[in-house]
C-alpha positions as CSV (number, residue, x, y, z in Angstrom):
1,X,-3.8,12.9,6.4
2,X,-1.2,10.7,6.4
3,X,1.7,11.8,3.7
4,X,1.4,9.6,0.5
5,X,3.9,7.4,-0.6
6,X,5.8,8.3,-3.9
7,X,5.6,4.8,-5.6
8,X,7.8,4.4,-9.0
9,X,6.7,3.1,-12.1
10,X,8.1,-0.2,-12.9
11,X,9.9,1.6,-16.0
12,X,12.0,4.1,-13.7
13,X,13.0,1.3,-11.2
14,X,14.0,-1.3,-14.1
15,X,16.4,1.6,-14.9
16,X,17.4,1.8,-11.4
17,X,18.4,-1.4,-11.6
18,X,20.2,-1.3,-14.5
19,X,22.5,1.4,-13.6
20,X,23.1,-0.7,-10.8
21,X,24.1,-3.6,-13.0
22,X,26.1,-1.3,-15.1
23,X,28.6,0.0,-12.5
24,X,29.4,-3.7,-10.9
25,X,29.9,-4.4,-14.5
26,X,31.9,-1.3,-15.1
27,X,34.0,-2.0,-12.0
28,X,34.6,-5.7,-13.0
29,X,35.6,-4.5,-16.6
30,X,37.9,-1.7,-15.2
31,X,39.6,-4.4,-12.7
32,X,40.4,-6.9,-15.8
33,X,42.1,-4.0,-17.7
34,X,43.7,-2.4,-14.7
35,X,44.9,-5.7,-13.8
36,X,45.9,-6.7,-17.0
37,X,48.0,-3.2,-17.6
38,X,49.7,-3.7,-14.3
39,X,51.2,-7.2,-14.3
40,X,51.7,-6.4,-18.4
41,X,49.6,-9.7,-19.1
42,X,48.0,-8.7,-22.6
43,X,49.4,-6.4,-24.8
44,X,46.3,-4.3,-25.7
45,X,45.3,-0.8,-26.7
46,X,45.2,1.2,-23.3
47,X,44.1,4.2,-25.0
48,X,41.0,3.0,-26.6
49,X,39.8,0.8,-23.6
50,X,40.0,3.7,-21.1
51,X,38.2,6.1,-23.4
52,X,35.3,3.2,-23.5
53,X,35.2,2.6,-20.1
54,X,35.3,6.5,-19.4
55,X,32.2,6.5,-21.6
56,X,30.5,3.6,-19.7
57,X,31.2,5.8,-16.5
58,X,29.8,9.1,-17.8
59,X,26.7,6.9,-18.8
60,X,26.3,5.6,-15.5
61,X,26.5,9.1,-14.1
62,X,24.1,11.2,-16.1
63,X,21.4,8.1,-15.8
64,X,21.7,8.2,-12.4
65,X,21.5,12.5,-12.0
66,X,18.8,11.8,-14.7
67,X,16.7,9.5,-12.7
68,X,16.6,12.0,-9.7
69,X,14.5,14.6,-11.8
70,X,10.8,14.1,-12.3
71,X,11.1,13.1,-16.2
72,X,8.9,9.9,-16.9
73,X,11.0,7.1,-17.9
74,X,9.6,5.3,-21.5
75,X,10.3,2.3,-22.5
76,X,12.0,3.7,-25.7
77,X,14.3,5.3,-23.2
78,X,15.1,2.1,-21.2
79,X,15.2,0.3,-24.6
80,X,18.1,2.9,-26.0
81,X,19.9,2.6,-22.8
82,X,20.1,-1.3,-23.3
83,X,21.3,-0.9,-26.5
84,X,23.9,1.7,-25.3
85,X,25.2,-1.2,-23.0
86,X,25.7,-3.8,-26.4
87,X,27.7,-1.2,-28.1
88,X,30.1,-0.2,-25.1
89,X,30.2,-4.3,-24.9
90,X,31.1,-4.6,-28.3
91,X,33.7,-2.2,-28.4
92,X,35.9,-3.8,-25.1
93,X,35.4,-7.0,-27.4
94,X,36.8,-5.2,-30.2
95,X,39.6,-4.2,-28.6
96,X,40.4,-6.9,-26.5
97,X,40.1,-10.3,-28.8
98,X,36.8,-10.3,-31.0
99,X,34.7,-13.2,-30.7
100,X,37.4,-15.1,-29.6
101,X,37.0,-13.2,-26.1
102,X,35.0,-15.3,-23.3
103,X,33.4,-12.1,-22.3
104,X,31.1,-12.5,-25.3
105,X,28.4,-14.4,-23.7
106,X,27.5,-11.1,-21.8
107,X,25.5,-10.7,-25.1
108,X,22.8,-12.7,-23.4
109,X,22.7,-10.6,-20.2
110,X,21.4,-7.1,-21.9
111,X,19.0,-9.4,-23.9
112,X,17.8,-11.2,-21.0
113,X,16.7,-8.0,-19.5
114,X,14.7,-6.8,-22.3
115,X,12.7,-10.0,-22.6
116,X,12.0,-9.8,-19.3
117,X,10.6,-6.2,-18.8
118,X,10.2,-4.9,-22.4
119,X,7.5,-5.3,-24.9
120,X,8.6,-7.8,-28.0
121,X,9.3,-5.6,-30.5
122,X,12.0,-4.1,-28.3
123,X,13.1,-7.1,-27.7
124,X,13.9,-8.2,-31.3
125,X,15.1,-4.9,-32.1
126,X,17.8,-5.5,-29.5
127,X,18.2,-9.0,-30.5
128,X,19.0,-8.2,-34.3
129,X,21.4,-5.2,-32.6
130,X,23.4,-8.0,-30.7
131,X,23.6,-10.2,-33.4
132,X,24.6,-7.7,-35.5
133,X,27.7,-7.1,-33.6
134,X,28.6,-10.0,-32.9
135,X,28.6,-11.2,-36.1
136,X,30.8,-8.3,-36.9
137,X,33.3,-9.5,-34.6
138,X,33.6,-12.4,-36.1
139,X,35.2,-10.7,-39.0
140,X,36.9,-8.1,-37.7
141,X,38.4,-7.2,-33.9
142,X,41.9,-6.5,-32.6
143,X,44.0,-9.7,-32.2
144,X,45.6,-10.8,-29.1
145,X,48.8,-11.6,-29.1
146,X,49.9,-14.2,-26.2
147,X,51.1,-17.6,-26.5
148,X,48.6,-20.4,-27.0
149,X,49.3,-22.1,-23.6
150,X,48.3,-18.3,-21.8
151,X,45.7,-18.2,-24.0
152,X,43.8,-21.2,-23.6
153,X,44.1,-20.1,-19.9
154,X,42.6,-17.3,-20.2
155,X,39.9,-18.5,-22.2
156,X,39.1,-20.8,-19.4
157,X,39.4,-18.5,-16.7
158,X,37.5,-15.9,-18.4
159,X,34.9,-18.4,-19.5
160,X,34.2,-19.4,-16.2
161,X,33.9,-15.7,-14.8
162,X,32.7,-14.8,-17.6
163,X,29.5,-17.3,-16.6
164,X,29.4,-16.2,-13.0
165,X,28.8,-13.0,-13.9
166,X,26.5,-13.1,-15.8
167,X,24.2,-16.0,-14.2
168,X,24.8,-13.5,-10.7
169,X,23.4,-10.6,-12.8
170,X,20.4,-12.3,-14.5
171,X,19.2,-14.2,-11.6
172,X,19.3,-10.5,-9.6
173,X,17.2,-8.7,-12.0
174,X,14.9,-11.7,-12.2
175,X,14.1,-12.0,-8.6
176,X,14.3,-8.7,-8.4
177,X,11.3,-8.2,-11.1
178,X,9.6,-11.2,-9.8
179,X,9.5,-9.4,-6.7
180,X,7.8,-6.1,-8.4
181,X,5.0,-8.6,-10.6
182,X,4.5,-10.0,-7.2
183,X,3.9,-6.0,-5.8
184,X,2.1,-4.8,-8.8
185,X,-0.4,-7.8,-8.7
186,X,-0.9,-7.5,-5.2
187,X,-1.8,-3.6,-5.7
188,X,-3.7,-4.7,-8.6
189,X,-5.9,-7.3,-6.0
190,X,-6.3,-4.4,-3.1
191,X,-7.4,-1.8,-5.9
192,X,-10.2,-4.6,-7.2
193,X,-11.0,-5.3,-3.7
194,X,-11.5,-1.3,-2.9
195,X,-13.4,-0.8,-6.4
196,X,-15.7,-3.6,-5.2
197,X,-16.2,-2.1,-1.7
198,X,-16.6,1.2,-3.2
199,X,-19.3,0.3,-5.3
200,X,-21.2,-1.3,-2.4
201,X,-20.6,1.9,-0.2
202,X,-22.1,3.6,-3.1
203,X,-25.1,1.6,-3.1
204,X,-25.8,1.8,0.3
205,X,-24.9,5.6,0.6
206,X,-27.7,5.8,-2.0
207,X,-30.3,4.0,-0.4
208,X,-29.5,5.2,3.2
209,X,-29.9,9.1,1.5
210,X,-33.2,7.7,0.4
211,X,-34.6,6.1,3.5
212,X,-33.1,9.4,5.5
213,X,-35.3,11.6,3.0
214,X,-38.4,9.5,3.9
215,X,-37.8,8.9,7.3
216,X,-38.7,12.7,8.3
217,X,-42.2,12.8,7.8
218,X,-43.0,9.4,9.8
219,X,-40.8,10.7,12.6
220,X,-42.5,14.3,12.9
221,X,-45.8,12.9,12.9
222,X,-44.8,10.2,16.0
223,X,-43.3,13.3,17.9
224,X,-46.8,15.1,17.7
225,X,-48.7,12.2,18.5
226,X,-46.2,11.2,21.5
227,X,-46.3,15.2,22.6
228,X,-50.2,14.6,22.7
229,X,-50.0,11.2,24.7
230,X,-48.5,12.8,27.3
231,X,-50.6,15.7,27.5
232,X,-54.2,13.7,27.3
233,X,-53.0,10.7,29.6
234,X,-51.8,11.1,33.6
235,X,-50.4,7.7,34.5
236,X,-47.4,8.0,35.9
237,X,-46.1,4.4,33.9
238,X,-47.0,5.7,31.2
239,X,-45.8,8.8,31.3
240,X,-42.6,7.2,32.0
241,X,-42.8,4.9,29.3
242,X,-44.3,7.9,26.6
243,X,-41.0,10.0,27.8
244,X,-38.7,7.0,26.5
245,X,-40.6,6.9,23.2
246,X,-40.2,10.6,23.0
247,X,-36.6,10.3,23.7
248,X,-36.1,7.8,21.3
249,X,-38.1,10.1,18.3
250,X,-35.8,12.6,18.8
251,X,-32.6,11.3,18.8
252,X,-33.6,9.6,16.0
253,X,-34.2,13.3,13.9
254,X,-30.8,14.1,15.6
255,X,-29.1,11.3,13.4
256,X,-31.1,12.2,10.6
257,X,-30.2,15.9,11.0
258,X,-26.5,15.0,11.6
259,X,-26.4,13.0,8.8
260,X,-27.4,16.5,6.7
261,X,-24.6,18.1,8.6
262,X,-22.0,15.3,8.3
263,X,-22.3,15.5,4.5
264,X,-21.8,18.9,4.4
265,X,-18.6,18.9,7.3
266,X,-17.5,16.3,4.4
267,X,-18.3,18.1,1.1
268,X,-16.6,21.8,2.9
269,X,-14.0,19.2,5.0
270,X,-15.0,21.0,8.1
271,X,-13.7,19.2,10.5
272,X,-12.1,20.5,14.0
273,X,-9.1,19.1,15.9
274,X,-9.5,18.1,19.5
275,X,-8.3,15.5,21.8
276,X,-9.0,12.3,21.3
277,X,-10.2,11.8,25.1
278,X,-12.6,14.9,24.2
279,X,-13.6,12.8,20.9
280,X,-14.5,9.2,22.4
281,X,-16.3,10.8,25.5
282,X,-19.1,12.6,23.5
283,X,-19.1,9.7,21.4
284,X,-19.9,7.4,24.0
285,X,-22.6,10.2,26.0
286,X,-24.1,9.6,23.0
287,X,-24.3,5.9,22.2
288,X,-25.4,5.7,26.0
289,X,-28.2,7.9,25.0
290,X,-29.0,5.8,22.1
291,X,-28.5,2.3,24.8
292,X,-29.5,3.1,27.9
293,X,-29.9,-0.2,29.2
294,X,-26.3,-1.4,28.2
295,X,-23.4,-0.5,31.0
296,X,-19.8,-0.2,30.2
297,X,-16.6,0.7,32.0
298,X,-14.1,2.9,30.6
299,X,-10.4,2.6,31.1
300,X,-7.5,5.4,30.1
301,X,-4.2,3.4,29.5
302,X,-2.7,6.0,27.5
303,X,0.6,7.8,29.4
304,X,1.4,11.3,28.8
305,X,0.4,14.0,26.2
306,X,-3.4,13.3,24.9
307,X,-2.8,13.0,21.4
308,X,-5.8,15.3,19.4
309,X,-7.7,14.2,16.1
310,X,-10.0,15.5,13.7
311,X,-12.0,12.7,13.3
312,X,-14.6,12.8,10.1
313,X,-18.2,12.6,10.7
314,X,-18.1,9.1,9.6
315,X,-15.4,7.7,12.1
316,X,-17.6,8.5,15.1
317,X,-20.7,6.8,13.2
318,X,-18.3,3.9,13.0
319,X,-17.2,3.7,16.9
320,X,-21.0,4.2,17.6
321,X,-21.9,0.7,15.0
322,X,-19.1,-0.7,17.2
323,X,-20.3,-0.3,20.7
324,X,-23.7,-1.2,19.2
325,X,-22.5,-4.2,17.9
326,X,-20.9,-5.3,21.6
327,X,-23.9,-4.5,23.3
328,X,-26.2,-6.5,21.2
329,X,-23.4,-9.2,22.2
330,X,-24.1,-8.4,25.9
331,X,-25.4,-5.1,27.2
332,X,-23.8,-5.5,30.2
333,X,-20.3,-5.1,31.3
334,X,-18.8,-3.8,28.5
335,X,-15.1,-2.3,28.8
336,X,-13.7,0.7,26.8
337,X,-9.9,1.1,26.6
338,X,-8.1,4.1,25.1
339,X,-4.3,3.4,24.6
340,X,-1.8,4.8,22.3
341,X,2.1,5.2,21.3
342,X,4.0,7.4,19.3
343,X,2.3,6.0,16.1
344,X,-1.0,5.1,16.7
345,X,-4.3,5.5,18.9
346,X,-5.7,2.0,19.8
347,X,-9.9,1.7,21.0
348,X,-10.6,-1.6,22.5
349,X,-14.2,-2.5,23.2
350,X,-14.7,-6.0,24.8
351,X,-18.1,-7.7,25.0
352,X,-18.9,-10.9,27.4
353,X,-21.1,-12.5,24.4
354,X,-20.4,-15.5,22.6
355,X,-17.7,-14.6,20.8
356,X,-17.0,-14.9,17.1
357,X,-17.4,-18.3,15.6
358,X,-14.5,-19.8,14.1
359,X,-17.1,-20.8,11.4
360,X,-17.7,-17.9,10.5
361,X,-15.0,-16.0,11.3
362,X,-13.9,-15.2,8.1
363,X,-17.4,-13.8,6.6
364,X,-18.1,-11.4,9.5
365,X,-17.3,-7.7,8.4
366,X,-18.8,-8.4,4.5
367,X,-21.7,-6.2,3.1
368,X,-25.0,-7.9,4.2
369,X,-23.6,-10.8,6.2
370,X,-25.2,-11.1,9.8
371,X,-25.5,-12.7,13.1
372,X,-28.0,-11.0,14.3
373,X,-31.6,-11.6,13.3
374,X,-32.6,-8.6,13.4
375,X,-29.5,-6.8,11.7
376,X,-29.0,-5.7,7.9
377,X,-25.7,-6.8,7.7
378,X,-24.0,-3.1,7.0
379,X,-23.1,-2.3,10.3
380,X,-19.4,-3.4,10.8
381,X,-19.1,-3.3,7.2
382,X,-19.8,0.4,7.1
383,X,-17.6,0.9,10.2
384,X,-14.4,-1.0,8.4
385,X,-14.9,1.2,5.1
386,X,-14.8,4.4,7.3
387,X,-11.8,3.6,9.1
388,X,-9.7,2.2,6.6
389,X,-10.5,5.8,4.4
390,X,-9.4,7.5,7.8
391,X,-6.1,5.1,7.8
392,X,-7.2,2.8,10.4
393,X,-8.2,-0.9,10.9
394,X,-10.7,-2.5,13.0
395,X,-10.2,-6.1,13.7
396,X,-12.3,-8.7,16.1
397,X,-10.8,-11.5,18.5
398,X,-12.0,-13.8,20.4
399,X,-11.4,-13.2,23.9
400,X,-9.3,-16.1,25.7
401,X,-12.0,-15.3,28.7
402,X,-14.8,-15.1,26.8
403,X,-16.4,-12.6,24.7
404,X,-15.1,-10.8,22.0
405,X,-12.6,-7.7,22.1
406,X,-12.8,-5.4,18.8
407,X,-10.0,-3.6,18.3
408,X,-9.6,0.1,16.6
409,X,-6.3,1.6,15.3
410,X,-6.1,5.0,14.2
411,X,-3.0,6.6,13.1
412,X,-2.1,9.7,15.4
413,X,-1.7,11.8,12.8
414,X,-5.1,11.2,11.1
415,X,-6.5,14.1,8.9
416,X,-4.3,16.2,10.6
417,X,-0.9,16.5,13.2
418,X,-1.6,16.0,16.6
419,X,1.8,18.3,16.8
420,X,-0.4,21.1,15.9
């Protein structure tokens, strides 16, 4: 199988994404004190703001060693570390002007995050913390002391970086979580869409089991009847024509018995690796069994190493709905190509039919939908279901010469290594 993809919940990579924010912040922060200490701009307590910025950076750490472990991230947990990043903000502003600092609109920042990606009560909890503080500075914070022409400068300066940073980091988390609703709705869609097509699989799995079950005794008595055909009547025609009929009866209580044995290779996973050459070969001994008038031509494009497969009991059902599908296109002239790369193994049929309709291009491939007067509708439905469950994809073009090519992807490494 192929190896699953570790997706994260949306929790974990908000976090992600916050410790991100928090060291550019932490780096811009550091810079303004470290350039402020060295050119002797501000007089300001050194002591306290390294000790706070030495806290910021031990946060930073441990929530990035705690994000590599396996924990589950809650959204209490994301909620305390926003509020972590309004006190270590509050306590620069402390020390470095109050209120009166520009850097105080970073209030909004934190807050913006936590609308955005937090349920509401979180999000007036955090808004009451802000407000809180900030309305504490108002009263109290450690003065700077620089003349008014410096530090209406400042206050300018720092305003205006003070709004670049924090537009650049709000409108990065919000495309980045507009990006993940975007993800999370698509996987929502695909998941509906497989429920659907599950439920529709089910139904027919149901009612083929059914119609198998029934199908036994009709098909035993025909086989006795043919047997005695043959043995009460001499004409050679006929006996040619009795031997088809016979030949036809029994492959048909083959499927029915391989259907019995595919559902118990599934329910004890027995399948068996082999080379995909060996694969398609008995597949198509066998379709040509079950078509003899239809002729085809097969082609190996494939260089080097044969890749092997265990293919499911289903998947060969599926190239065998396929190839019947082309030849009630047009029997005759069919083409077979095997290709395949370092990724994935590639089964082209191409038919000299009609071609698919533009018209109806779209619809072709749904439960009960056919061209065919005589079809049910289920065949290249069934045959997409099992290959996208073994990883695959089956897709149909028209042919620029005519006809229509179907196209079968399989991933090398389905249901097992072909390393192996």
């Amino acid at each position: 199988m192929l190896a699953p993809v570790k997706l994260l919940s949306a929790t974990r990579q908000n976090l992600w994404r916050l410790t991100f924010i928090r060291t550019l912040v932490l780096a811009a922060q550091a810079g303004s004190v470290g350039l402020a200490y060295w050119f002797d701009l501000l007089p300001l307590p050194w002591l306290q703001l390294g000790v706070t910025l030495m806290f910021s950076t031990v946060l930073c750490v441990f929530t990035a060693i705690r994000l590599r472990t396996s924990w589950p991230v809650t959204e209490l947990e994301y909620a305390l570390q926003l509020a972590c990043d309004l006190f270590i903000h509050s306590v620069l502003l402390y020390f470095s002007g109050g209120s009166t600092n520009p850097f105080v609109s970073y209030y909004l920042v934190p807050l913006t995050i936590a609308a955005v990606t937090l349920p509401w009560r979180y999000s007036v909890v955090l808004s009451g913390i802000a407000l809180t503080l900030y309305t504490l500075l108002l009263a109290r914070f450690y003065p700077l002391q620089t003349f008014p022409i410096a530090r209406e400068n400042l206050q300018i300066y720092g305003m205006w970086l003070s709004f670049a940073l924090a537009a650049a980091v709000i409108t990065f988390f919000a495309a980045r979580m507009a990006e993940e609703l975007r993800r999370q709705e698509e996987l929502r869609a695909i998941r509906r869409e497989e429920g659907l097509r599950d439920q529709q699989l089910l139904a027919v799995a149901t009612q083929a089991a059914g119609a198998a079950h029934e199908l036994g005794t009709p098909l035993a008595t025909m086989s006795v009847l043919l047997k005695e055909m043959r043995q009460d009547h001499h004409d050679p025609l006929l006996q040619d024509d009795l031997s088809v009929l016979q030949d036809q009866v029994k492959l048909c209580k083959e499927t029915l018995q391989q259907l019995v044995r595919a559902a118990e290779a599934n329910r004890r996973l027995a399948v068996q690796m082999q080379e995909v050459t060996q694969w398609l070969d008995e597949a198509l001994n066998r379709w040509h069994l079950m078509r003899p008038e239809a002729s085809y031509r097969f082609h190996l494009l494939g260089q080097g190493a044969v890749p092997r497969l265990a293919p499911p009991p289903d998947l060969t059902q599926a190239l065998l709905n396929l190839l019947n599908n082309a030849a009630d296109a047009c029997p005759e002239g069919l083409e077979v190509h095997l290709d395949w790369d370092t990724e994935t193994l590639t089964i082209s049929i191409r038919d000299h039919g009609a071609g698919v309709p533009l018209a109806i291009a779209e619809q072709i491939g749904k439960p009960f939908f056919t061209t065919k007067g005589k079809g049910f509708g289920l065949g290249l439905f069934l045959s997409k279901a099992s290959v996208t469950r073994a990883g695959g994809s089956v897709k149909l073009y028209s042919h620029e010469e005519g006809g229509t090519l179907t196209e079968l992807r399989l991933p090398r490494a389905a249901r097992g290594d072909d390393h192996e």
